[in-house]
C-alpha positions in Angstrom: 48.5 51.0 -12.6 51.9 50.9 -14.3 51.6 48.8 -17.9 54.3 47.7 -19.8 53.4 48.1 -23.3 55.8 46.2 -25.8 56.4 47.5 -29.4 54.8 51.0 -27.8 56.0 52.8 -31.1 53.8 50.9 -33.5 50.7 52.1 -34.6 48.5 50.1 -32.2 51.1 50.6 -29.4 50.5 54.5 -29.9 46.7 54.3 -29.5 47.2 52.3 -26.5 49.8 54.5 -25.0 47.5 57.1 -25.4 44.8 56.2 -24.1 46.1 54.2 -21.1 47.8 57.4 -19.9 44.6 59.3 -20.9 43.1 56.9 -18.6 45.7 58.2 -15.5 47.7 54.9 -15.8 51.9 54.7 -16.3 53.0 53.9 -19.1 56.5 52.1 -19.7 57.0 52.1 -23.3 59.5 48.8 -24.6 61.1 49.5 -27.7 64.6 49.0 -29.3 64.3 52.8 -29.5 63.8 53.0 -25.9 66.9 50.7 -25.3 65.0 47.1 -24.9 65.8 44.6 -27.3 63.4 42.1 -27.0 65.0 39.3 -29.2 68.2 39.3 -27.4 67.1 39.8 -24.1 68.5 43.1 -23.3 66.6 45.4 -21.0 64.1 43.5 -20.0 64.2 43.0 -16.7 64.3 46.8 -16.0 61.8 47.6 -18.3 59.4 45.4 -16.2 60.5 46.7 -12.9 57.4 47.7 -11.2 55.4 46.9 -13.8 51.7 45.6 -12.7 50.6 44.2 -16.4 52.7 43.8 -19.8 50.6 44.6 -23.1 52.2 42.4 -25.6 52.3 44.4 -29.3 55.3 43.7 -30.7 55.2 42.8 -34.2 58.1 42.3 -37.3 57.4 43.4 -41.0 57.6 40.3 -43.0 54.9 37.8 -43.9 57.6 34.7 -43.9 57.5 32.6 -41.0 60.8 31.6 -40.9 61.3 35.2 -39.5 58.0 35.8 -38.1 58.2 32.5 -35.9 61.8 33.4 -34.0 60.5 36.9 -33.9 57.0 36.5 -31.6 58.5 33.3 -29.9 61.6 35.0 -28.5 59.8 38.6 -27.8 56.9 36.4 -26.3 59.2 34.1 -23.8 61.7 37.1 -23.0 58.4 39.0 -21.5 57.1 36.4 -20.1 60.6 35.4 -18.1 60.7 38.5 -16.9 57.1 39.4 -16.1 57.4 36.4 -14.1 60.8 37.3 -11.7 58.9 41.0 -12.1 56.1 39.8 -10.4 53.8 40.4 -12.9 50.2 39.6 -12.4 48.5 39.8 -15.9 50.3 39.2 -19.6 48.1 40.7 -22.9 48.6 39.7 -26.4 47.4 41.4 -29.5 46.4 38.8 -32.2 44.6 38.5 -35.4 41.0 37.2 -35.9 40.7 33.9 -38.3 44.4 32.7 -37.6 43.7 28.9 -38.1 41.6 29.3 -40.5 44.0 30.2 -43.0 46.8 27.6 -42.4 48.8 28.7 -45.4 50.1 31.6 -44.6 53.1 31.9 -42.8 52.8 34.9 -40.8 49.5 33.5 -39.5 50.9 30.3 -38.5 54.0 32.1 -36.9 51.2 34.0 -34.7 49.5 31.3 -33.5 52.7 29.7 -32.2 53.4 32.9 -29.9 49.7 32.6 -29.0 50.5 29.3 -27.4 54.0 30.5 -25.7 51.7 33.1 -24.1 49.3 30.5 -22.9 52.6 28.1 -21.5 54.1 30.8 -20.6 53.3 31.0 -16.2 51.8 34.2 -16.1 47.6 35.1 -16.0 47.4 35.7 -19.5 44.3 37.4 -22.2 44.6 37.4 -25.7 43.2 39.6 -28.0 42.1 38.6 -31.7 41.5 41.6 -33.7 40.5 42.1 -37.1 42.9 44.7 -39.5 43.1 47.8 -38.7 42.1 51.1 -41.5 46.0 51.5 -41.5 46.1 48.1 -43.4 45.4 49.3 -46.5 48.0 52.2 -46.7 50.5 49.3 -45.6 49.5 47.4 -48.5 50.3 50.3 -50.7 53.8 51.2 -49.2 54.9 47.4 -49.8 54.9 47.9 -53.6 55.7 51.7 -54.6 55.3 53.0 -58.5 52.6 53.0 -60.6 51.2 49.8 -59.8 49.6 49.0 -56.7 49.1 45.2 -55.6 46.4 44.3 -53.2 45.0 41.0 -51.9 41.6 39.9 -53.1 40.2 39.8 -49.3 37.1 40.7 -47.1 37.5 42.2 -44.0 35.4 43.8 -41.1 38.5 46.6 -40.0 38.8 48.3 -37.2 40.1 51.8 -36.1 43.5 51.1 -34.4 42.8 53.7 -31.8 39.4 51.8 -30.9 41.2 48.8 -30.2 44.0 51.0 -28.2 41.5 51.8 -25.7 39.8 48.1 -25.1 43.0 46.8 -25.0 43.6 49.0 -21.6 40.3 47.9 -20.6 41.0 44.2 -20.7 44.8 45.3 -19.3 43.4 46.8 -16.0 40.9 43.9 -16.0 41.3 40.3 -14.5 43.2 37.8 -17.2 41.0 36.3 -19.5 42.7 33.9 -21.5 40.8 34.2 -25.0 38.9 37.4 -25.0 35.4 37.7 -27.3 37.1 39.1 -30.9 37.2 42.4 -32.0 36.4 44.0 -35.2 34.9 47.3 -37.0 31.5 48.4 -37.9 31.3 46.9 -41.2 32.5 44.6 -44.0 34.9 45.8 -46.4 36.7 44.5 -49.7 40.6 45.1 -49.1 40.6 45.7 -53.4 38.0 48.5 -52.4 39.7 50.1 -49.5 43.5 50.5 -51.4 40.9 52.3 -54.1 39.9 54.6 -52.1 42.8 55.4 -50.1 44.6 56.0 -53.6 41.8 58.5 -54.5 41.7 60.0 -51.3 45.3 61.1 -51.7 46.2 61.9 -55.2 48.6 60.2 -57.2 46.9 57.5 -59.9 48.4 53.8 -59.6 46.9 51.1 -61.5 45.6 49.0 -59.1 46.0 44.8 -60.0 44.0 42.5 -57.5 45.8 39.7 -56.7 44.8 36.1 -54.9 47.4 35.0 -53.0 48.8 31.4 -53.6 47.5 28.8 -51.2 45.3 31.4 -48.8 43.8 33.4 -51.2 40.7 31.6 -51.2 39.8 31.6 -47.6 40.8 35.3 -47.1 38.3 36.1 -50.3 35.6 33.4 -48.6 35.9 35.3 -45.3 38.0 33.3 -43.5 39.4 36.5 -41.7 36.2 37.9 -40.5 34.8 37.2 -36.8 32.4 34.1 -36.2 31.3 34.8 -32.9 29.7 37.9 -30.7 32.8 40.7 -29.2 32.7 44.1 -29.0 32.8 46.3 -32.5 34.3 50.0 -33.3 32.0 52.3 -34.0 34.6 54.1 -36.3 34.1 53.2 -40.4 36.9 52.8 -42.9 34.8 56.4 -44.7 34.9 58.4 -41.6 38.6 57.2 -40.4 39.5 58.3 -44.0 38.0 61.5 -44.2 39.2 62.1 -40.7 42.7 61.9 -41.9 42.2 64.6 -44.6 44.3 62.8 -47.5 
């Protein structure tokens, strides 16, 4: 089968890569690196040439939706045009577990409208909702450097990215489902808990300030983000993805 995996660079796009070409499948990796710019349009169509089923992870590093919103909505549509005059059979999207639930913030809100382009958008379509990855705590690190380290008062069940690289080429080579069961890791974590350890795992001592963000802060701390219903779960823990990274 020959998948089209949009924002394959990224860190769940890697995983998926992987393991869809691990899997004896071809890959066709869309990425402004790889001359496809989603937002304008360019490439697109010959990205998709061939192309049986498009894996939708592109994603933009802000949590305003003023650019989060343009971002998914154009990247979204300009696959979906394509994938269409492509012939494409089968459209995946890679979303977040506990989206409405947390109607402040932005980026959320910004997701949930490319959700529904995907589901107006013509083509047999599955979407994914995933809980955060282990990566999401090093993220939350690198967005505030120096001594003090910033991180969101929330509980989460995360997942290892390269767990959810290889269901999403299950569901990919797999009829369309429209909303797939949700996926998350083994266990509940604190986010405060997880930047912790990272911080100990790799050396350097930052002071390390909870914070509740304005307007969402509550529901991510009540467990707003976590999954409410049966789906499949890593097997891989925040510890053992840790230790496995030797920092």
């Amino acid at each position: 089968m020959r998948i089209a995996v949009a924002g394959g660079t990224g860190t769940a796009g890697r995983h998926m890569s992987e393991a869809a070409r691990a899997a004896g499948h071809d890959v066709v990796v869309i990425a402004r690196s790889r001359g496809v710019d989603l937002v304008a349009g360019h490439g697109v169509d010959a990205a998709l040439d061939g192309v049986d089923v498009v894996v939708d992870l592109a994603n933009v590093a802000t949590t305003r939706e003023a650019v989060a919103r343009p971002f998914f909505e154009a990247t979204s549509r300009a696959l979906l045009a394509a994938g269409a005059r492509a012939g494409v059979g089968h459209h995946v999207l890679l979303s977040i577990v506990g989206l409405e639930r947390v109607p402040g913030f932005g980026y959320y809100r910004a997701k949930l409208a490319q959700e529904q382009v995907v589901r107006d958008g013509g083509v047999p379509w599955t979407i994914l909702r995933a809980t955060q990855f282990h990566e999401f705590a090093e993220q939350v690190l690198a967005r505030v450097p120096g001594p003090i380290a910033v991180a969101p008062r929330m509980r989460v069940r995360p997942v290892a990215a390269s767990e959810v690289g290889e269901h999403l080429v299950a569901l990919a080579t797999g009829p369309a489902q429209g909303m797939a069961p949700e996926m998350a890791g083994p266990r509940e974590e604190q986010m405060v808990d997880m930047v912790r350890r990272v911080l100990s795992a790799q050396g350097p001592r930052r002071l390390v300030v909870p914070l509740r963000f304005p307007g969402t802060g509550t529901a991510m701390q009540d467990g707003a983000l976590l999954p409410d219903g049966d789906g499949p779960r890593g097997r891989i823990t925040f510890e053992e993805w840790l230790a496995a990274r030797g920092t």
